[in-house]
C-alpha positions in Angstrom: 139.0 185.2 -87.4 138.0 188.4 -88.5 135.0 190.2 -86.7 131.8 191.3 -89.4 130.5 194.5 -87.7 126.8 195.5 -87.8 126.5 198.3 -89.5 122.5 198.7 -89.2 122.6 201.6 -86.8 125.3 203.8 -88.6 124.2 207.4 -88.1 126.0 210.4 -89.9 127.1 210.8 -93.4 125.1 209.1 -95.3 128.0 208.6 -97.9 130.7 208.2 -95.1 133.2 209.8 -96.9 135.5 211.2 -93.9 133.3 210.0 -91.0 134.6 208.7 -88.0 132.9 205.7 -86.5 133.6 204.7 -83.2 132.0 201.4 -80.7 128.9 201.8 -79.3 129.3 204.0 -75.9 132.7 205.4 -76.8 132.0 209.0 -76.5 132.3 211.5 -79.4 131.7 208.6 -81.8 129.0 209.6 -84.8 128.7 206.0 -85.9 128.4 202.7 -83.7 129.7 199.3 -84.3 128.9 195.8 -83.3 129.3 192.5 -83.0 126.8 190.5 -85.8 126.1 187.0 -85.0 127.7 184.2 -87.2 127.3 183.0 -89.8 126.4 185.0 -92.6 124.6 182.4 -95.1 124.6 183.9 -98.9 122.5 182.4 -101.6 124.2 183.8 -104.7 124.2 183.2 -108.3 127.9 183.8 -109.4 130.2 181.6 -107.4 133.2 183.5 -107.7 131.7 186.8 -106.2 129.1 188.6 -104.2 126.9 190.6 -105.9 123.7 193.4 -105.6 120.6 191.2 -105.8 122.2 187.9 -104.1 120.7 186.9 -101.0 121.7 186.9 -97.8 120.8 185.5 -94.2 121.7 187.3 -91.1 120.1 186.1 -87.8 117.6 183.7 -89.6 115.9 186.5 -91.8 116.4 186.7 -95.5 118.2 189.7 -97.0 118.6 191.2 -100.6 121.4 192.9 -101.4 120.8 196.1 -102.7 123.7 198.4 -102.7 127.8 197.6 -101.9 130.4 200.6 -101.1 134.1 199.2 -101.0 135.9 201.5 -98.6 139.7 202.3 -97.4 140.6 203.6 -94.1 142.5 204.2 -90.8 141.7 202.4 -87.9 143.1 202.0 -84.6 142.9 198.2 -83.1 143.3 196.4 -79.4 146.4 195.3 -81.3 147.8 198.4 -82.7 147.8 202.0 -82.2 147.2 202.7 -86.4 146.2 200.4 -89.3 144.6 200.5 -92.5 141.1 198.7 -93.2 139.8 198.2 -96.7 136.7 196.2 -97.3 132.9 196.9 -97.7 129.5 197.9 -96.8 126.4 196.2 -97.9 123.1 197.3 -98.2 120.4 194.9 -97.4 116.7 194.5 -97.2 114.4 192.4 -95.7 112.5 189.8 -98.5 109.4 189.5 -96.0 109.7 193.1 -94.6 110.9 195.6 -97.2 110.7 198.0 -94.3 113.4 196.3 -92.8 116.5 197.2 -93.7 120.6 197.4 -92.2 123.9 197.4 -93.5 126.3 195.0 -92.8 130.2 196.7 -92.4 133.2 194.0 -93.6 136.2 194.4 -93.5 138.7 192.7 -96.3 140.4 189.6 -94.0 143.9 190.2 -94.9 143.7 193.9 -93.4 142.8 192.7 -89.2 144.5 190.4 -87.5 142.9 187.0 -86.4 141.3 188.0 -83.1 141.8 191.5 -83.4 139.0 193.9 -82.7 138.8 197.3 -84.4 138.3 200.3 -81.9 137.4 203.1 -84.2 137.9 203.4 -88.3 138.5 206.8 -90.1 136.8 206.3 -93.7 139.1 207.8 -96.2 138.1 206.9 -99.5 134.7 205.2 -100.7 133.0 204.1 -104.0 129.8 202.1 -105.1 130.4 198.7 -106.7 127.8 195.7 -108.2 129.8 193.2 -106.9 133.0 192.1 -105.6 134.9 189.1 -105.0 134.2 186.0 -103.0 137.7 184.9 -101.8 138.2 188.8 -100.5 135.3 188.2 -98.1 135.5 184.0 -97.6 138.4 183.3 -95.9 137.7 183.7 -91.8 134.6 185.3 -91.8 132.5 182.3 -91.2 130.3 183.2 -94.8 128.8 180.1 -95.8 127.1 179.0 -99.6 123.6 178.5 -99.5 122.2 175.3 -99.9 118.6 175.9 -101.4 116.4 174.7 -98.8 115.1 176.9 -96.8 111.7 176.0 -97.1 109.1 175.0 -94.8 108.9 171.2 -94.2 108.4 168.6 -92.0 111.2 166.1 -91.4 110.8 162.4 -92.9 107.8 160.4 -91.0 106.2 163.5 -89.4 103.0 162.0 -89.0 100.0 164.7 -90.7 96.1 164.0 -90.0 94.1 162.8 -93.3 91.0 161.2 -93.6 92.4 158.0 -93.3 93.6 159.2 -89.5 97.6 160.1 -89.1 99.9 158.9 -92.2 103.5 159.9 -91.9 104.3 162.8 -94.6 106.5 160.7 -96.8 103.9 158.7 -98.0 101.4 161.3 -98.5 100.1 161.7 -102.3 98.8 164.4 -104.5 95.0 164.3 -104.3 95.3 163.2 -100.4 92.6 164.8 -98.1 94.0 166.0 -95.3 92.9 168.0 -92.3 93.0 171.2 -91.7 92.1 174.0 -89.2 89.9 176.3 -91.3 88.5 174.1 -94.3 87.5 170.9 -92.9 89.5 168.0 -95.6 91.5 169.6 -98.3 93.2 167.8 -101.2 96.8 168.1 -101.5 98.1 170.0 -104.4 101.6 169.6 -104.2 104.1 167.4 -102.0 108.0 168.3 -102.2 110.4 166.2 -100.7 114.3 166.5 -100.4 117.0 164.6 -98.7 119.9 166.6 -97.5 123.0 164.9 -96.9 125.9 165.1 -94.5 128.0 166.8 -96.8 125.1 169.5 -97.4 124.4 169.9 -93.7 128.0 170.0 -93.1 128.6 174.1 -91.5 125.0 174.5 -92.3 123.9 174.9 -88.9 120.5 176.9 -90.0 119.5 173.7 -92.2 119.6 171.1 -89.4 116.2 170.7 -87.8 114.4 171.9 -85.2 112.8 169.4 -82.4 109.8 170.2 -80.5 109.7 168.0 -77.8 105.3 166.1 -76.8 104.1 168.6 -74.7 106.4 171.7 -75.6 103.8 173.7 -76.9 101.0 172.5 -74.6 98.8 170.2 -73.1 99.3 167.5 -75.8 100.8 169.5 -78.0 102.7 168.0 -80.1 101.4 164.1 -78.8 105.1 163.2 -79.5 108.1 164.4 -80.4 107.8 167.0 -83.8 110.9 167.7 -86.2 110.8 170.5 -88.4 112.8 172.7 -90.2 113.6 176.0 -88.8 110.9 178.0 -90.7 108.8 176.0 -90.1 106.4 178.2 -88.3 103.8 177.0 -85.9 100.3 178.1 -84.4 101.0 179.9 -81.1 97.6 180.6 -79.6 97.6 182.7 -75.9 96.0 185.6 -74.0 99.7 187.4 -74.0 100.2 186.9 -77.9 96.9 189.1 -78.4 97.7 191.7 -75.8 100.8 191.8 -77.5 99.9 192.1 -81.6 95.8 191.8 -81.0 95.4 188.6 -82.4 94.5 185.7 -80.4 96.8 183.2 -82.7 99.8 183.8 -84.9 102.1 182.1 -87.0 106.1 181.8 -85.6 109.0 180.3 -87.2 110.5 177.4 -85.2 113.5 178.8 -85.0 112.5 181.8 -83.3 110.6 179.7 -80.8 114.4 178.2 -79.5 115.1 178.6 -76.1 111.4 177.9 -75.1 111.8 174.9 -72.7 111.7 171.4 -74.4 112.3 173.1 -78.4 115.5 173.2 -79.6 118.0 172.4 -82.5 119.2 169.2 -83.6 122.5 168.0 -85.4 121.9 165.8 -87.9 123.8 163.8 -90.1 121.1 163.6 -92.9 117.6 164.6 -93.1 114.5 164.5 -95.1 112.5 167.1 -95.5 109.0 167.5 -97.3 106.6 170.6 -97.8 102.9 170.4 -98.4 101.0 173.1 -100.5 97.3 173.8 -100.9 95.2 175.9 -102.9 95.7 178.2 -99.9 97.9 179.1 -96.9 96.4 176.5 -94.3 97.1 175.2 -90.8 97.4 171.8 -90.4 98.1 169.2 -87.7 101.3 167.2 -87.3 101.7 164.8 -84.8 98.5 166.9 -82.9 100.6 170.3 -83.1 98.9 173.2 -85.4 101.3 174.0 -88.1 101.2 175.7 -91.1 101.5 174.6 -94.9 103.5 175.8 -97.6 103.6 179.7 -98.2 104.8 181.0 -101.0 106.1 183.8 -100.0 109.9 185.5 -101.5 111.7 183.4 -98.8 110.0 180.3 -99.4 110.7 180.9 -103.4 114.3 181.8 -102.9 115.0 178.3 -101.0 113.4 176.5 -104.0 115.3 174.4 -106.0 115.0 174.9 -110.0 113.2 171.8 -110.4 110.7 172.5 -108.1 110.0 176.1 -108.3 109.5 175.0 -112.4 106.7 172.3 -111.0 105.0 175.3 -108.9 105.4 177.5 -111.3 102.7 175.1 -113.8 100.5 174.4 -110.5 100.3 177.8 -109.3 101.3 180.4 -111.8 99.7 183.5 -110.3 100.8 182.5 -106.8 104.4 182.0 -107.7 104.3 185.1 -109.6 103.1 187.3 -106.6 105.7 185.8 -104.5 108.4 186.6 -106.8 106.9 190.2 -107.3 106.7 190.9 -103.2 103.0 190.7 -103.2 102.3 187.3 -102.1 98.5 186.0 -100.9 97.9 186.5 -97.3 98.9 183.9 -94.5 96.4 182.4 -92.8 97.3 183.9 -89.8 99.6 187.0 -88.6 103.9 186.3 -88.6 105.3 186.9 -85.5 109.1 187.2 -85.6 112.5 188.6 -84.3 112.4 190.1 -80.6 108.6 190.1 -79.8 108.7 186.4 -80.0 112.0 186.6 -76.9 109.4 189.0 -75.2 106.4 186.6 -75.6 108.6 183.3 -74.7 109.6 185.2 -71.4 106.2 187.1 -70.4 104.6 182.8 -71.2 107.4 181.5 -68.9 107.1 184.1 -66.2 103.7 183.5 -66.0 103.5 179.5 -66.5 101.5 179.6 -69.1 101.3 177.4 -72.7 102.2 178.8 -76.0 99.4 176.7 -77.3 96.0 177.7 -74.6 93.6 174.9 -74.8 90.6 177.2 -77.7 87.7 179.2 -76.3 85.3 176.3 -78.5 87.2 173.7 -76.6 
């Protein structure tokens, strides 16, 4: 298998006509390379190719593509003393985080040898391009189509607090009250539900669903076990969280939460998943753990099917617009994500304490 390089902390040329880019601690080098975790998961409109404005996910956060430079050069490998590379260098940005941005270095499959790793590249020749063809960068490199569902949901029979007590999700209707942290009963506006089957989850590893173990988060927390999928973010509440990003709760993704004892990933070989929305970004409670509703925010629009995104679109017109535009309405509470959240799961651990403290009105 070819290796995909990180190309986010490429320094230098900006063009990279003629520069020399060289592995991280060889000295001399004006680039560096690494390793990028697979896989790569592209949501993309044109089957037969990748193109500037398709969507990508590296490391569980949403990417547009927004500029591609196909490139030929020399390059000398663990294999080989002297080889030629061709392939390309995309441009991304961050959908939640337009401040966030890397570039992703890949080179063509046909051009390094399966387990082979490239020691330092010469860039010879380079020009922009829209878009360029699938099977060029599909083979080995572990790039995977999208399936459109990456949304936040609860798994089939998650069991949400109404005014009727718990009712598992599935049977929740429009016009429901259910509970929530901030406004007391709410009706639901909107309940989406989709089942995914074997052959969808199939190499989708990022679509199977996350478990959080009764008692993972805290004291009670969830009461039993809670499934959701890995966006799903949930209400971390602790004295190390606000020291950390001055707010005593925020909002993080399950999957960002894995590695925290008791919460991890689960195969499946089909699952059901469901999303509430209300006329605002709420937290509610599932299976006694705080979690949060349905955001529309550019991720959360992206992983909509067409059907559904139409039915939102009627229900919440100015909301879905926003969202499209990069301007959704505010969370409920601040997104924690990416490396703070490793820092905060070790400083909790370290110091035995909850992700979920028992509240100060408590």
């Amino acid at each position: 298998m070819a290796i995909l390089y990180d190309a986010s902390i490429l320094t230098g040329p900006e063009w990279l006509q003629d520069a020399v880019i060289k592995p991280l601690g060889q000295e001399g080098g004006t680039h560096q390379i690494s390793d990028t975790v697979e896989p790569i998961e592209v949501q993309q409109g044109n089957p037969s190719r990748l193109q500037v404005n398709d969507t990508l996910t590296v490391e569980d956060t949403l990417y547009r593509v927004t500029g591609m430079q196909y490139f030929e050069s020399t390059a000398t490998l663990d294999v080989a003393t002297y080889h030629n590379i061709n392939g390309v260098v995309l441009r991304l940005v961050s959908l939640d985080d337009p401040s966030n941005s890397i570039r992703l270095l890949v080179p063509f499959d046909e051009y390094v040898p399966s387990g082979a790793v490239i020691k330092d590249i010469t860039i010879t020749m380079v020009e922009t391009n829209d878009y360029w063809f699938w099977d060029r960068l599909n083979k080995n490199n572990n790039f995977t189509i999208d399936v459109k569902n990456d949304v936040v949901c609860f798994t089939t029979g998650t069991l949400i607090d109404t005014d009727r007590g718990p009712r598992p999700v599935h049977l929740l209707r429009v016009g429901d009250m259910i509970r929530t942290r901030d406004h007391g009963m709410q009706p639901l506006r909107w309940l989406g539900g989709r089942q995914l089957s074997a052959a969808e989850l199939a190499g989708q590893r990022r679509l199977h669903p996350i478990r959080v173990v009764a008692g993972a988060l805290g004291p009670g927390m969830p009461a039993r076990d809670l499934m959701v999928s890995p966006q799903h973010r949930l209400l971390v509440r602790s004295a190390i969280a606000e020291r950390m990003t001055g707010a005593p709760e925020v909002l993080i993704a399950a999957v960002h939460l894995l590695g925290h004892p008791g919460i991890q990933r689960v195969a499946a070989d089909s699952v059901g998943y469901w999303h509430l929305m209300f006329d605002r970004h709420e937290i509610v409670f599932a299976e006694g753990a705080e979690a949060e509703s349905l955001h529309l925010g550019p991720m959360a629009l992206s992983g909509m099917s067409d059907d559904a995104l139409a039915e939102l679109r009627s229900l919440f017109p100015d909301l879905v617009q926003a969202g499209i535009a990069g301007e959704p309405a505010p969370t409920c509470r601040p997104i924690m994500r990416g490396k703070p959240v490793k820092k905060l799961i070790e400083r909790q651990l370290r110091n035995f304490k909850p992700l979920v403290a028992a509240p100060v009105w408590a």
